[in-house]
C-alpha positions, 0 to 999 in steps of 0.5 A: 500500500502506497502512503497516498492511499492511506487514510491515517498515519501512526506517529510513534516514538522509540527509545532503547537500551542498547543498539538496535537495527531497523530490522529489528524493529520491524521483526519485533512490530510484527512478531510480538503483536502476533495472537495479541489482536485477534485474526482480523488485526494480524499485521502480516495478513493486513500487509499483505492485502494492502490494509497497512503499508510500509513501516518507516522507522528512522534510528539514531544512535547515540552512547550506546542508546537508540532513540528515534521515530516509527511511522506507520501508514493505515487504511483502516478505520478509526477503530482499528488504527487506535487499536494497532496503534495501542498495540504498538506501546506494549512492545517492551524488548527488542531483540536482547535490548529493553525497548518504549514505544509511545505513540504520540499522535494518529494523523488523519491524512486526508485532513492534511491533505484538503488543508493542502489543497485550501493553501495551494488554491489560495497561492493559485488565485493570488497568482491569477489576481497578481498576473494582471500587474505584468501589463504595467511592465514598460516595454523597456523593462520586458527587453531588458529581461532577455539579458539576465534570462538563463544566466548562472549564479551561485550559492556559497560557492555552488553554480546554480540556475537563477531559481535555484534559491526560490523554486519549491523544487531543487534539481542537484546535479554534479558540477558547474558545466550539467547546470549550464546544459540544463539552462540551455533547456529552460530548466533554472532551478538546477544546483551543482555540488561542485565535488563529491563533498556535499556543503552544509549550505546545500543541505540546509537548502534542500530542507526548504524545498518539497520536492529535491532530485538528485540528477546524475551521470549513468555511471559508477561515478554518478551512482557514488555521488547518489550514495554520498547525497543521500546519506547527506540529504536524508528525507530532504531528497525525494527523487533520483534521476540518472542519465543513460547508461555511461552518459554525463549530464552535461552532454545529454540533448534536451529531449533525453534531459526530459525523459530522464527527469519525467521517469525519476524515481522515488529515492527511497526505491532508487537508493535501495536498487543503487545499493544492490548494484554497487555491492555487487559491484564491489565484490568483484565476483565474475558474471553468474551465468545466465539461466539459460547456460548450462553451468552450475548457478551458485543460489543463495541460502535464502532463495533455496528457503523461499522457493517452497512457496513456488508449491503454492503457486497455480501458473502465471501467478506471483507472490512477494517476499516481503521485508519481514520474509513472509510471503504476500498472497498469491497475485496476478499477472495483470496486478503484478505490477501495481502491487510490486511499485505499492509494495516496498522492501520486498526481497524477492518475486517468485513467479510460477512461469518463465522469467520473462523480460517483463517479470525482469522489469517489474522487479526493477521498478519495484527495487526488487532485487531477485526473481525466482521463477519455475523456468528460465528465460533469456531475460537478464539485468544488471540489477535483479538476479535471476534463479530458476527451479532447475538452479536449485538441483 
């Protein structure tokens, strides 16, 4: 379940004794309130029918003590929010630390939302009612525009479009030659990190914004400098967009420039497909063998588990592994997609037919980075492993 079609987000806080992961406090949200709300309320079941959505929990660290914050995203009523969210509060240890989690507030986000809605409108209508002053405009002033128009200035040291500072949305390229080709194009709100170093004046400027892409040369260069943004950035980066394979920002023509950023993708599943791609990277292995070559395929424990649930599966159907390993219920082909893009953290697609090139791109969108089907196929990619059955012999 994507966020947007929540009705009601759960604010919780969280404090332990001890070091804790993310992982850990996912386990313990599920595994502990497991029997404790009855059948209807069972978390992994109303995850998986899109009930509940994706549980986000940002940790911090601090003299061996973590503190930090859970959100949890609801299409239940009122009812059954309070009732989950109450359960949350009676989970008293995670893994061997002592652990309290407070919920501080339920949201009702389509409250939020329409009061979003009133504010913008406002915005819209001054802007309607301000636009009749350009006619005052003397001509002179209208030709004397042309000469700043598309011009490039700075920020504490960083090339930037002159709109950089004042649009709600903030473009973050790498140096000062990919803001200038985006100006040709009329895109002015582009910023240049001017290295590898994010500035702290940076940071700070993508806190204001709504909206902030990382937009990125097509190699392991680019995809490094998203890694050091997104640690820097944290929730203030949104989007991520790359050039094409092995291209740079700088020499893209205007109509790649367009499709690169109108196909951006959220951070949150960008970052974790980057993460995969650069670790596998950096264990230097040589290439797994295709499914369809007839060499031995070295298949990870945890594919080896998860393929017990290909039994379940009637033909040209799919499941999710999810992040806790628990399986979705069975999908089909035709919602297979939709349900992969809402689903976030899944671990692996399992899929009771050839692995096609379909199934390859479903993964790919949905940051999934294996895929497990009954037969190979011909399909590959350089982000999402491929397994077969026949691997597994």
């Amino acid at each position: 379940m994507s966020d947007q079609k929540a009705k009601y987000m759960i604010h919780a806080t969280i404090k332990a004794e001890g070091t804790i992961q993310r992982k850990d406090v996912v386990g313990a949200i599920f595994g502990q309130t497991e029997g404790l709300l009855g059948e209807e309320l069972q978390l992994r079941k109303l995850q998986r029918t899109g009930r509940i959505g994706h549980v986000d929990v940002d940790l911090n660290s601090n003299k061996g003590k973590v503190s930090g914050v859970i959100m949890l995203p609801s299409s239940l009523d009122q009812v059954s929010t309070a009732v989950i969210g109450a359960a949350l509060e009676t989970i008293e240890r995670i893994g061997p630390c002592k652990a309290t989690i407070k919920v501080g507030r339920i949201e009702n986000i389509h409250s939020v939302k329409r009061d979003t809605v009133i504010d913008r409108a406002k915005d819209l209508l001054l802007s309607i009612v301000n636009e009749g002053t350009n006619d005052s405009k003397s001509i002179l002033d209208e030709v004397r525009s042309v000469l700043t128009l598309g011009t490039e200035t700075d920020i504490a040291g960083m090339t930037c479009g002159p709109n950089a500072k004042e649009s709600e949305a903030l473009i973050i390229v790498e140096g000062r030659n990919d803001v200038r080709n985006l100006l040709k194009f009329g895109i002015k709100n582009a910023i240049a990190t001017m290295g590898a170093n994010v500035k702290d004046e940076l940071v700070e400027l993508a806190k204001t914004k709504n909206n902030v892409t990382a937009f990125c040369d097509g190699d392991r260069g680019g995809k490094l400098l998203l890694m050091e943004l997104s640690g820097a950035l944290g929730k203030s980066l949104t989007h991520v967009a790359l050039a094409p394979e092995s291209r740079e920002v700088e020499h893209l023509e205007g109509k790649v420039v367009t499709k690169c950023l109108n196909q951006k993708e959220t951070a949150t599943k960008a970052m974790s497909r980057i993460k995969a791609q650069l670790k596998a990277d950096d264990k230097g292995a040589p290439p797994r063998k295709s499914a369809a070559s007839n060499g031995s395929v070295d298949v990870p424990d945890n594919i080896r588990e998860w393929s017990a649930h290909m039994s379940d599966l009637k033909k040209n159907t799919a499941i999710l592994v999810l992040e806790d390993g628990s399986p979705s219920e069975p999908i089909g082909a035709s919602k297979l997609a939709d349900f992969a893009a809402d689903v976030e953290g899944a671990q692996c697609l399992i899929v009771n037919s050839k692995i096609s090139a379909r199934m390859i791109e479903i993964a790919e969108l949905g940051a999934i980075p294996s895929v497990l089907g009954s037969a190979s196929g011909t399909a590959s990619s350089d982000s999402v492993e491929t397994y077969a059955m026949s691997d597994l012999e």
